[in-house]
Biopython code that builds the backbone (N, CA, C, O; Angstrom):
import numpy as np
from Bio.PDB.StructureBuilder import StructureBuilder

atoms = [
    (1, "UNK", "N", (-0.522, -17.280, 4.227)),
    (1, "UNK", "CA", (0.922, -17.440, 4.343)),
    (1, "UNK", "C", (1.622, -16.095, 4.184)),
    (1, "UNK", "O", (2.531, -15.803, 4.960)),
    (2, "UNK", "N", (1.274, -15.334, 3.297)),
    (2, "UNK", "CA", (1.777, -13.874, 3.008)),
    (2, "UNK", "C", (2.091, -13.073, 4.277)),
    (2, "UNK", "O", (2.937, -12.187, 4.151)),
    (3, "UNK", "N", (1.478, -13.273, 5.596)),
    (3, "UNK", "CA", (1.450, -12.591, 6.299)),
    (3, "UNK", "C", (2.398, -12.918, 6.925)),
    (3, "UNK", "O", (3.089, -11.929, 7.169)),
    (4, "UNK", "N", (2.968, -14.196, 7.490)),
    (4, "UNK", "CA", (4.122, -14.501, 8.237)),
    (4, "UNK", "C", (5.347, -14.342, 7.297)),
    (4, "UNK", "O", (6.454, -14.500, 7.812)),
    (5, "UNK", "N", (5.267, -14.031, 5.902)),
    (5, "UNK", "CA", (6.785, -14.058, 4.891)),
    (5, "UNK", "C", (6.835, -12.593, 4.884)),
    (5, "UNK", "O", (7.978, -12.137, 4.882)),
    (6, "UNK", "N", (6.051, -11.901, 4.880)),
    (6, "UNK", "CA", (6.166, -10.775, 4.883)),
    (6, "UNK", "C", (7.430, -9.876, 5.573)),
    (6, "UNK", "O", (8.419, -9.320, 5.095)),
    (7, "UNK", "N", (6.777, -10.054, 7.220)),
    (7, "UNK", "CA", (7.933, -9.767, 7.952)),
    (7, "UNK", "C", (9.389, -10.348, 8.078)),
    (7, "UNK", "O", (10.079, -10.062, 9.057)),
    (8, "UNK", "N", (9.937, -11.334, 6.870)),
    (8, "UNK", "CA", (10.623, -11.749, 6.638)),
    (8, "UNK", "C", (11.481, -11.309, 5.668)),
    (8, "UNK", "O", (12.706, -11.195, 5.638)),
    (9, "UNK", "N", (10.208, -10.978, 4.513)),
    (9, "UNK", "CA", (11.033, -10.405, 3.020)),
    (9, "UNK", "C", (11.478, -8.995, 3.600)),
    (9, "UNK", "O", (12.648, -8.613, 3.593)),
    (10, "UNK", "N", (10.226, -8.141, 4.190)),
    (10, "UNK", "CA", (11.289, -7.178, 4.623)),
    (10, "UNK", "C", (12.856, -7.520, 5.139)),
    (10, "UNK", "O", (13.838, -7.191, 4.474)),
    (11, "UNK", "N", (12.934, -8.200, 6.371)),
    (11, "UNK", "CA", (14.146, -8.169, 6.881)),
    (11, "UNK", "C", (15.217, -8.306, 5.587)),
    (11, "UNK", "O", (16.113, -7.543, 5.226)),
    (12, "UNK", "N", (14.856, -9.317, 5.155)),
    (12, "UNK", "CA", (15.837, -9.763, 3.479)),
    (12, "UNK", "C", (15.989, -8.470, 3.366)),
    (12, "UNK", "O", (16.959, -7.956, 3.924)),
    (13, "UNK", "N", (15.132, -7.720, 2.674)),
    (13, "UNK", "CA", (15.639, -6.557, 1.667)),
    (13, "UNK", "C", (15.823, -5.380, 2.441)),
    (13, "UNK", "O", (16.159, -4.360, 1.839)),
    (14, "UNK", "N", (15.624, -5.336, 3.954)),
    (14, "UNK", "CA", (16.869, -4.406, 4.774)),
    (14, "UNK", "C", (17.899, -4.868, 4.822)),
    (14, "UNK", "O", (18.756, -4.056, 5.169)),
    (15, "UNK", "N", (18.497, -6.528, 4.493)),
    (15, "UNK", "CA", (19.842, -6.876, 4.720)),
    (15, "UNK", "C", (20.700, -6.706, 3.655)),
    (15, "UNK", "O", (21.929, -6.774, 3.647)),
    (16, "UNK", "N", (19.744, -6.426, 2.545)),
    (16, "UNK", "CA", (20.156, -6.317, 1.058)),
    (16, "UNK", "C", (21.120, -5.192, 1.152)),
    (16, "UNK", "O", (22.322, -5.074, 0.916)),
    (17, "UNK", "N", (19.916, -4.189, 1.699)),
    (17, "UNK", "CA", (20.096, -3.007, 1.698)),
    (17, "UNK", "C", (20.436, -1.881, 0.301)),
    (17, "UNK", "O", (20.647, -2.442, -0.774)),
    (18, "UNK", "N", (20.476, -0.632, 0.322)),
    (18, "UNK", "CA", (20.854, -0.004, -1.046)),
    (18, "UNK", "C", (21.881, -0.434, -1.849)),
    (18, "UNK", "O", (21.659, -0.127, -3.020)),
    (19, "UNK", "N", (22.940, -1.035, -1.688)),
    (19, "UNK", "CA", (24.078, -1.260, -2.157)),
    (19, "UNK", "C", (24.038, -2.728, -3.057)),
    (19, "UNK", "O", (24.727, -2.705, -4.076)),
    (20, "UNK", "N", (23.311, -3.968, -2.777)),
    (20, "UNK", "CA", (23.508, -4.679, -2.773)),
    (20, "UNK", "C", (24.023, -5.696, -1.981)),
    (20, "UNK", "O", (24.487, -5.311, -0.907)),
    (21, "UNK", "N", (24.076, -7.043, -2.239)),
    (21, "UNK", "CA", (25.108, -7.776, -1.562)),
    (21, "UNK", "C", (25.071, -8.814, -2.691)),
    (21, "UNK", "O", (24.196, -9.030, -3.529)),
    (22, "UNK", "N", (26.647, -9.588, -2.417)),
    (22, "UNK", "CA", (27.427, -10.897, -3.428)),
    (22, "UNK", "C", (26.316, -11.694, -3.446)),
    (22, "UNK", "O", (25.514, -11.676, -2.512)),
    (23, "UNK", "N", (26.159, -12.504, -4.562)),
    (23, "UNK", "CA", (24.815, -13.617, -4.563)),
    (23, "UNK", "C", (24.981, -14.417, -3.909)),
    (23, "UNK", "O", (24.088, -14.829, -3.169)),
    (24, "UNK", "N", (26.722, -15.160, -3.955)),
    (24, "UNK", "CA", (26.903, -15.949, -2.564)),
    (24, "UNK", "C", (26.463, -16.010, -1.604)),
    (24, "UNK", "O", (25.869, -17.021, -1.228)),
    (25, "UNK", "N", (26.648, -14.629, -0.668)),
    (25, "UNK", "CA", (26.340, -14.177, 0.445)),
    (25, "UNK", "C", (24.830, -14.438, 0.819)),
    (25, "UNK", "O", (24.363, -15.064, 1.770)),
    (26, "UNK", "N", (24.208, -13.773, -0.211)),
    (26, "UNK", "CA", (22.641, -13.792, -0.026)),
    (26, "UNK", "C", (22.398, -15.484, 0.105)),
    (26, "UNK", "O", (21.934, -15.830, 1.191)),
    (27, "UNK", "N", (22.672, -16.610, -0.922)),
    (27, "UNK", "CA", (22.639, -17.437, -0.794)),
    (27, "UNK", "C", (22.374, -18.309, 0.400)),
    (27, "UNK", "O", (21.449, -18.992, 0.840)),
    (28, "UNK", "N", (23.831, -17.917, 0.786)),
    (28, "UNK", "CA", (24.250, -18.499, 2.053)),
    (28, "UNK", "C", (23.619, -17.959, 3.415)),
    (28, "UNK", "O", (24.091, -18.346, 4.484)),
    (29, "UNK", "N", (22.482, -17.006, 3.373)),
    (29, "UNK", "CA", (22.242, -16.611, 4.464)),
    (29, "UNK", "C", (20.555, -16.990, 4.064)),
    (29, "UNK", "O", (20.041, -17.856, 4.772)),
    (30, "UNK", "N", (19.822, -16.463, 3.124)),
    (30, "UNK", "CA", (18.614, -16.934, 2.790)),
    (30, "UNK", "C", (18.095, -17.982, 2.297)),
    (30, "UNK", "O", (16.906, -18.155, 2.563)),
    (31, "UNK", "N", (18.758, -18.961, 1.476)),
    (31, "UNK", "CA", (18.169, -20.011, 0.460)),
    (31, "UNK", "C", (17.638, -20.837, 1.933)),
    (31, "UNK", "O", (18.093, -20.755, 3.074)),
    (32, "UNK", "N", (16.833, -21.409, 1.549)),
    (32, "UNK", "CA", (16.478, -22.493, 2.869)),
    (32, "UNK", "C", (15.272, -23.535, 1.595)),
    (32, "UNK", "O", (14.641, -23.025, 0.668)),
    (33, "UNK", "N", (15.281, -24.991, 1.966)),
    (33, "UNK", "CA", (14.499, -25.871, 1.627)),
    (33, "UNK", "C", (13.316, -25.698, 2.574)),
    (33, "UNK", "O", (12.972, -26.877, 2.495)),
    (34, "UNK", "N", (12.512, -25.223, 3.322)),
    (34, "UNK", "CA", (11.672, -25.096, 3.894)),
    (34, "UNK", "C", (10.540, -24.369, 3.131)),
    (34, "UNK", "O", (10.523, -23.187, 2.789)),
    (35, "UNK", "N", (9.348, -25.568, 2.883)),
    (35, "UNK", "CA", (8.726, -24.988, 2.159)),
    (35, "UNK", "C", (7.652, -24.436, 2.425)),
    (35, "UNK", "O", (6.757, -24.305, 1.589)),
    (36, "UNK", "N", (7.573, -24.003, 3.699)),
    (36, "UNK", "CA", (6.607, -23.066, 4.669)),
    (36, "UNK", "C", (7.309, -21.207, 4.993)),
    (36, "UNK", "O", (6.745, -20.115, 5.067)),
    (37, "UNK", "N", (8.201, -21.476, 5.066)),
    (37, "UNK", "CA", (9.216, -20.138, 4.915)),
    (37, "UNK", "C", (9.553, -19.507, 3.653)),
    (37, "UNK", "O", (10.590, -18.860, 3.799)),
    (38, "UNK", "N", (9.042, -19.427, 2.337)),
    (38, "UNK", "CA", (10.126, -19.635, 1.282)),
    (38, "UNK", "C", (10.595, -17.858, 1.167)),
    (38, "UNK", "O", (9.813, -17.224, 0.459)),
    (39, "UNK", "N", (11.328, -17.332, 1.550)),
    (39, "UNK", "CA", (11.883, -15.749, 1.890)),
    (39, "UNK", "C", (12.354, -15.386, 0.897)),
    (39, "UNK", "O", (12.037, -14.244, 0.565)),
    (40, "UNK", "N", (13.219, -16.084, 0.060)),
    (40, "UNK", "CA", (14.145, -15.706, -1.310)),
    (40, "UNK", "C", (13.497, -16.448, -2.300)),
    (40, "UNK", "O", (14.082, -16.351, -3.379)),
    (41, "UNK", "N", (12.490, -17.162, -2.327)),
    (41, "UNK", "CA", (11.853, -17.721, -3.204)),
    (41, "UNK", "C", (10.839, -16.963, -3.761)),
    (41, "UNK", "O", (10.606, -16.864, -4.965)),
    (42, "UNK", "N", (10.147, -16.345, -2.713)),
    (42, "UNK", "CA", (9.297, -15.229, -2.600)),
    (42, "UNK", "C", (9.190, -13.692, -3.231)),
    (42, "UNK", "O", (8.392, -13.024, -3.889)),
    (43, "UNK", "N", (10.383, -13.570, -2.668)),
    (43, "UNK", "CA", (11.526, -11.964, -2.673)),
    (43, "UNK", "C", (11.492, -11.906, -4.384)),
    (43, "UNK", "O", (11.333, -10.845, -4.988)),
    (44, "UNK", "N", (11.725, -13.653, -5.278)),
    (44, "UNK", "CA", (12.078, -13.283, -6.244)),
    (44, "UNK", "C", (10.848, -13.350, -6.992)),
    (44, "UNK", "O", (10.862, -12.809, -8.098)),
    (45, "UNK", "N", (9.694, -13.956, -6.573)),
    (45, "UNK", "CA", (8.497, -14.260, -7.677)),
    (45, "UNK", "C", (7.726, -13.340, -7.277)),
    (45, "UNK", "O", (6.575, -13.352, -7.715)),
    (46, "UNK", "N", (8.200, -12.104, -6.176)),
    (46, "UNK", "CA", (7.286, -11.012, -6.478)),
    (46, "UNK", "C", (7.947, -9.733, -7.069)),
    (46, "UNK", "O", (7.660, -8.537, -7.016)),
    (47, "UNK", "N", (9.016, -10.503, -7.698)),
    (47, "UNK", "CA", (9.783, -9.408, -8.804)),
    (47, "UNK", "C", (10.806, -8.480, -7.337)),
    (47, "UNK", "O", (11.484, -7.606, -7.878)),
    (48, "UNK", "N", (10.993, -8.483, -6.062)),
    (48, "UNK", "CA", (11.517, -7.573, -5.041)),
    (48, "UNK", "C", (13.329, -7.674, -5.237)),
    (48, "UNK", "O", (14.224, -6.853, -5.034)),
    (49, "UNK", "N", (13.325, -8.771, -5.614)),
    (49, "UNK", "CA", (14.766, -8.417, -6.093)),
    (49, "UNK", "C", (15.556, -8.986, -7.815)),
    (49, "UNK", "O", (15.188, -9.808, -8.655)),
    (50, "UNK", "N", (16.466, -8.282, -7.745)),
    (50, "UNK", "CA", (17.504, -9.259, -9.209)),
    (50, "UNK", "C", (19.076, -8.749, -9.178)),
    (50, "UNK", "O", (19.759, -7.865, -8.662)),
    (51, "UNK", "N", (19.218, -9.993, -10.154)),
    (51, "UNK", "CA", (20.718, -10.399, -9.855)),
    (51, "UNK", "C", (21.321, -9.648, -11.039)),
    (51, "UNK", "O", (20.743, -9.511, -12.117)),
    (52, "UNK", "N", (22.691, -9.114, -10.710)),
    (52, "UNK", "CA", (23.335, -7.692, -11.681)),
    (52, "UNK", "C", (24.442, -8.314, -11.611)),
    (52, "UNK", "O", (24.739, -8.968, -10.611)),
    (53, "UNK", "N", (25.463, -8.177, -12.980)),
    (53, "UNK", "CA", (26.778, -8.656, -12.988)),
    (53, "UNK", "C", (27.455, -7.242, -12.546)),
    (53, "UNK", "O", (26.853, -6.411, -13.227)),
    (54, "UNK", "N", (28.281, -6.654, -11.852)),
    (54, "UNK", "CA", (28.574, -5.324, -11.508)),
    (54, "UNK", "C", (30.705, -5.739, -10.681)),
    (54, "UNK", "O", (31.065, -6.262, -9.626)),
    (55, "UNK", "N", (31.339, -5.270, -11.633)),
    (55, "UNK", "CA", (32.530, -5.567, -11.602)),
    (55, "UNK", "C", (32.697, -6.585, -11.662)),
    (55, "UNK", "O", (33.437, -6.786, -10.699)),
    (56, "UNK", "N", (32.511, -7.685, -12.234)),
    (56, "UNK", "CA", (32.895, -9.393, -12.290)),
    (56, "UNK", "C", (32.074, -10.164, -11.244)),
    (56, "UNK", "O", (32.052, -11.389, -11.125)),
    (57, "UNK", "N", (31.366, -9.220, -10.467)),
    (57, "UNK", "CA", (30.993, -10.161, -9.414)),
    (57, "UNK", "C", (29.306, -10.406, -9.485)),
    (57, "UNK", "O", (28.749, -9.469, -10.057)),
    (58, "UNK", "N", (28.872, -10.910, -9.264)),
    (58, "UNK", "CA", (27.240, -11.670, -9.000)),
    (58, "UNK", "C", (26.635, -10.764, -7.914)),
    (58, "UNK", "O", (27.067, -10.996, -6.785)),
    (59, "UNK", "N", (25.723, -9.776, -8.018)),
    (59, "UNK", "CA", (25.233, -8.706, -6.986)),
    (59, "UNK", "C", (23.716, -9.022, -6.573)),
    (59, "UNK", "O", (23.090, -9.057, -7.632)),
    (60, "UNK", "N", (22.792, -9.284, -5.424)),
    (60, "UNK", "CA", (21.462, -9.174, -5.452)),
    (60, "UNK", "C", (21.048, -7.498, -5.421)),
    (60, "UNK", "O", (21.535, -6.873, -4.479)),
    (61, "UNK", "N", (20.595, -7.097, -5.926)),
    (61, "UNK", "CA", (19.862, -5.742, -5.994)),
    (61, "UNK", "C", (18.501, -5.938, -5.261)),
    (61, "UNK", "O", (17.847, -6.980, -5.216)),
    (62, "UNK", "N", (18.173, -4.628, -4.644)),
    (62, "UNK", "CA", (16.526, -4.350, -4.699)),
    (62, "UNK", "C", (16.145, -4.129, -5.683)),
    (62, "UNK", "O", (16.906, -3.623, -6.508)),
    (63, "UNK", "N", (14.838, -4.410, -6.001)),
    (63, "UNK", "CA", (14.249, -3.584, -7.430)),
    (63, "UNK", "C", (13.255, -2.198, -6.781)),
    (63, "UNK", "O", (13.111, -1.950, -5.584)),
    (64, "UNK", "N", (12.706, -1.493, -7.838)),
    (64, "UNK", "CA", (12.161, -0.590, -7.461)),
    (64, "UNK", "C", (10.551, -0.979, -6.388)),
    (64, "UNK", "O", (9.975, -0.337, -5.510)),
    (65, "UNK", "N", (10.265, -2.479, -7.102)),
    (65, "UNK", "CA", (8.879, -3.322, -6.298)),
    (65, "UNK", "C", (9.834, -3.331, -4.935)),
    (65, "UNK", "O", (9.621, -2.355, -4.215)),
    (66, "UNK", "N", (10.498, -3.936, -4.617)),
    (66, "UNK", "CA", (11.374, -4.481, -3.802)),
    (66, "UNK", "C", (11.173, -3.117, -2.490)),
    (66, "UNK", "O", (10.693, -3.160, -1.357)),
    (67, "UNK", "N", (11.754, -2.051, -3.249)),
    (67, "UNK", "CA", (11.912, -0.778, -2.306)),
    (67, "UNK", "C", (10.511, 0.147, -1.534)),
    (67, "UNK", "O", (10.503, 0.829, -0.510)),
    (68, "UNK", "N", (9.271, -0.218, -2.635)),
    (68, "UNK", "CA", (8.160, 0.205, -2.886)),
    (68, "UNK", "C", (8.021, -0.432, -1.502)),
    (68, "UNK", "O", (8.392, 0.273, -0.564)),
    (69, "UNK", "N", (7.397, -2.035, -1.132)),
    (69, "UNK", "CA", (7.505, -2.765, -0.542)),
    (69, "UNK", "C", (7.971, -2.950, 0.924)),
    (69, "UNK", "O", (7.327, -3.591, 1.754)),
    (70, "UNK", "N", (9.254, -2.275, 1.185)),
    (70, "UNK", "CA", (9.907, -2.191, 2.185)),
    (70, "UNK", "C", (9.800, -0.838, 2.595)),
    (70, "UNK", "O", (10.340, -0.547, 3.663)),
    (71, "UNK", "N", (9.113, 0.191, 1.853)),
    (71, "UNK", "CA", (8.939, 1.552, 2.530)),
    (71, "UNK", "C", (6.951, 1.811, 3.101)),
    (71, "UNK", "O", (6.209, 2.688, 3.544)),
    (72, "UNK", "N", (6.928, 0.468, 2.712)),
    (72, "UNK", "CA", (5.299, 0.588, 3.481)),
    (72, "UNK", "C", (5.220, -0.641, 4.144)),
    (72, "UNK", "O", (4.553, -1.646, 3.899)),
    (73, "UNK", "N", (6.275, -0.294, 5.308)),
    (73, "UNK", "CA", (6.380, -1.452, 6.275)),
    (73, "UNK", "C", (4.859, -1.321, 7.337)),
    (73, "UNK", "O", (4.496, -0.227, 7.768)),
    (74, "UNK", "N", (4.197, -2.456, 7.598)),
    (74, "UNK", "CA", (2.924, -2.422, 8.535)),
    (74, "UNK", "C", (3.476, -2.386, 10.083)),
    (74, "UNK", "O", (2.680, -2.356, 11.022)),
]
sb = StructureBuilder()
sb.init_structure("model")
sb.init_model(0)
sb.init_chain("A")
sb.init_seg("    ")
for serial, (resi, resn, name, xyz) in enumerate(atoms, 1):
    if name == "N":
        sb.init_residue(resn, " ", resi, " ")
    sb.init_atom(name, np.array(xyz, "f"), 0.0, 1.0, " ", f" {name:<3s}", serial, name[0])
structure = sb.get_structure()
């Protein structure tokens, strides 16, 4: 299975990108009940991303795994 989420979590954490994005946002674009896809389910139980309170608002971050990860794209 790793192999088809793969090219997925990347995309996630290029959409993330350096900055972050609102947890909403991420939410609303990744969460999915599909339990053959799981992209943000994934993203988070291999430690690739976390959630930062940063001005009042709810942020997804990359983590440093996260970046590691996405710079040894196959």
């Amino acid at each position: 299975m790793s192999e088809s989420v793969d090219p997925l979590l990347r995309d996630l954490l290029a959409w993330i990108g350096s900055d972050g994005k609102p947890y909403a946002e991420v939410m609303d674009a990744w969460r999915t009940s599909c339990p053959r896809l799981p992209v943000w389910e994934d993203a988070n139980e291999r430690g690739f991303v976390t959630r930062a309170r940063i001005d009042g608002m709810n942020m997804i971050l990359i983590t440093p795994d996260g970046r590691s990860f996405l710079a040894h794209e196959s």
